[in-house]
C-alpha positions as CSV (number, residue, x, y, z in Angstrom):
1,X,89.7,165.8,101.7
2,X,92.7,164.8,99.5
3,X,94.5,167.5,100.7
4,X,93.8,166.5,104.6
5,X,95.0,162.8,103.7
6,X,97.7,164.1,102.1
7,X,98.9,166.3,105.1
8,X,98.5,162.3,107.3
9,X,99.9,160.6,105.5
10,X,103.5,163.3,105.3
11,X,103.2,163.2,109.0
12,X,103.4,159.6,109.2
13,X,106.2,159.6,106.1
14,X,108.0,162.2,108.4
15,X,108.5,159.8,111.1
16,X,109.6,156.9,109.5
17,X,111.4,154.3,111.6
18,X,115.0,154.2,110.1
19,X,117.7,152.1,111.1
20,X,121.2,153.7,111.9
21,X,124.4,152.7,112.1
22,X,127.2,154.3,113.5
23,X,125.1,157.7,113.7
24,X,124.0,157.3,109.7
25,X,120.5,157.1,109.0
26,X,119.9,154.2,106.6
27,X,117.8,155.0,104.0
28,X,116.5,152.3,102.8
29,X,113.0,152.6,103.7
30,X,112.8,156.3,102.0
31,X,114.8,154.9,98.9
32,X,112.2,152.0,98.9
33,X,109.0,154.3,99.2
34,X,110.8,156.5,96.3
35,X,111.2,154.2,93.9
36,X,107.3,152.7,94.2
37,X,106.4,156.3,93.5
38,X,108.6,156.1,90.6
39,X,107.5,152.7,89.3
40,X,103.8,153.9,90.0
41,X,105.0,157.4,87.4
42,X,106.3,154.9,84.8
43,X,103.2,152.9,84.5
44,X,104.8,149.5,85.8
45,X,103.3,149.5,89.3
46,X,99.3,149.5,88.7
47,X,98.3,147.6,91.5
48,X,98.3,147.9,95.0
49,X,99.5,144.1,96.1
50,X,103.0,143.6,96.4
51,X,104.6,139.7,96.4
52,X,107.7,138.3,97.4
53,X,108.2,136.1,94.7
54,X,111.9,136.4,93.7
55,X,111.3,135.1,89.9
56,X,108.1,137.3,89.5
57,X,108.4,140.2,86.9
58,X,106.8,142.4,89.7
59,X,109.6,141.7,91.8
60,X,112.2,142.3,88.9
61,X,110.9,145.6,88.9
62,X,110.6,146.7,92.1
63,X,114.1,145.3,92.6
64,X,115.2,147.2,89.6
65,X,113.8,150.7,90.9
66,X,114.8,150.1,94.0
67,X,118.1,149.7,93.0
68,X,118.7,152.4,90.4
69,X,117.1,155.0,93.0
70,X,119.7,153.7,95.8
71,X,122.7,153.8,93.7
72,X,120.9,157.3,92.1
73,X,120.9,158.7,95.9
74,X,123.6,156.9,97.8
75,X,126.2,155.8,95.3
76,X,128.7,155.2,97.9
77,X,126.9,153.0,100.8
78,X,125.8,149.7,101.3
79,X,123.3,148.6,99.4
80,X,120.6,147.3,101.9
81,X,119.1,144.1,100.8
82,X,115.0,144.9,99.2
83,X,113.6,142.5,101.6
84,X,114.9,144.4,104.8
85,X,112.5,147.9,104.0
86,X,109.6,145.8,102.3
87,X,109.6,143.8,105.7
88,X,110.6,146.5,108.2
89,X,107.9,149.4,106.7
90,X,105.0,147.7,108.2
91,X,106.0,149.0,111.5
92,X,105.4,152.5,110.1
93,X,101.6,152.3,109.6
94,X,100.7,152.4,106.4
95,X,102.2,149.5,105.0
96,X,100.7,146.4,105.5
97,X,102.1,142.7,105.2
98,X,99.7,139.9,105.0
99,X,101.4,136.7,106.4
100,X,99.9,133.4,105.4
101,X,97.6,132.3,108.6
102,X,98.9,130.9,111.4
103,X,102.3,132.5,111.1
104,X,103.8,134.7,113.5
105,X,106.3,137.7,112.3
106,X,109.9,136.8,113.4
107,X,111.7,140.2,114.8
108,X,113.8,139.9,112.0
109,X,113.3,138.8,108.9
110,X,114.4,136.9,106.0
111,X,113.7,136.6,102.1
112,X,113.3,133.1,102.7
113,X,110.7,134.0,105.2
114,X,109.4,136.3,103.1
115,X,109.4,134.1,100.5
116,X,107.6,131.1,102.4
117,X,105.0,133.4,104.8
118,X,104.3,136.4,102.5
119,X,101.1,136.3,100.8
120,X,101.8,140.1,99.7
121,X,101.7,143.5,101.0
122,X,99.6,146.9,100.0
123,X,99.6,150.4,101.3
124,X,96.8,152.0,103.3
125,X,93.8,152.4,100.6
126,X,93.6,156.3,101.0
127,X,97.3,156.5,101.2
128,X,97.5,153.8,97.4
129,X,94.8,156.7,96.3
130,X,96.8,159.5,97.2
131,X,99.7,157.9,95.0
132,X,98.0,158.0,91.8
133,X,98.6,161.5,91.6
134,X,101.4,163.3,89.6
135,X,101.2,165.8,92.0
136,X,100.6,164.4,95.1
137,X,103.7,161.6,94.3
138,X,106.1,164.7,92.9
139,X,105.3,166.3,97.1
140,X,105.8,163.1,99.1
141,X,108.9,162.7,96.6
142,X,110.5,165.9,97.4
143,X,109.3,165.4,100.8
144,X,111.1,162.4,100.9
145,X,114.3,163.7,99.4
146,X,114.5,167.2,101.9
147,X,114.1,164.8,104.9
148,X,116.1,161.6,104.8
149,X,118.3,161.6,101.6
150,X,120.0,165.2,101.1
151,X,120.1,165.3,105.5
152,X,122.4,162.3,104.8
């Protein structure tokens, strides 16, 4: 069964909705995704609920991951504001956002929206499960790496 989840969830990582710009793929969303799987490794990401709360030490970390594995990958590019792939991921279906009621999702976003609207986000429950795993995170890594960074 893990195996069949597994094998979903790499199709849907395969065909992640990534900005370009002049041709370039952005990776920002694949650096994102690496660097949970990384914190998630390291023991500092335990939970599957993700805020947007700038001064939080959750966000410190993520922000500090997220960074080191940008720089780590693309030490020469832009480095694409955090809130832009935490925001823009939901469109790829297994990241969820969870907006506070009554609030609709702007096209584009903000970290002042983000930090106003967002109650928090969390992955698909199978997908969060999948995750947990050395070996399943070392596959969707290298997955990850053979598809958007080294095709950069």
């Amino acid at each position: 069964m893990e195996e069949l989840l597994l094998d979903k969830y790499l199709t849907k990582l395969g065909k992640l909705n990534c900005a370009k710009i002049n041709g370039k793929i952005i990776i920002a969303k694949p650096v994102f995704l690496l660097a949970i799987l990384e914190a998630i490794g390291d023991k500092v990401i335990t939970v599957n609920r993700f805020y947007w709360d700038t001064k939080s030490e959750q966000y410190k970390i993520l922000n500090r991951y997220y960074t080191e594995c940008y720089i780590g990958y693309s030490p020469n590019s832009y480095l694409t504001p955090l809130f832009k792939p935490f925001y823009h991921l939901k469109h790829d279906g297994f990241w969820h956002l969870i907006i506070k009621e009554g609030v609709k999702f702007p096209r584009a976003s903000s970290s002042g929206f983000m930090s106003e609207n967002l109650e928090y986000a969390h992955f698909d429950e199978d997908f969060w499960k999948i995750i947990q795993g050395q070996n399943s995170r070392e596959i969707i890594r290298n997955f990850i790496v053979e598809k958007y960074i080294k095709s950069c």
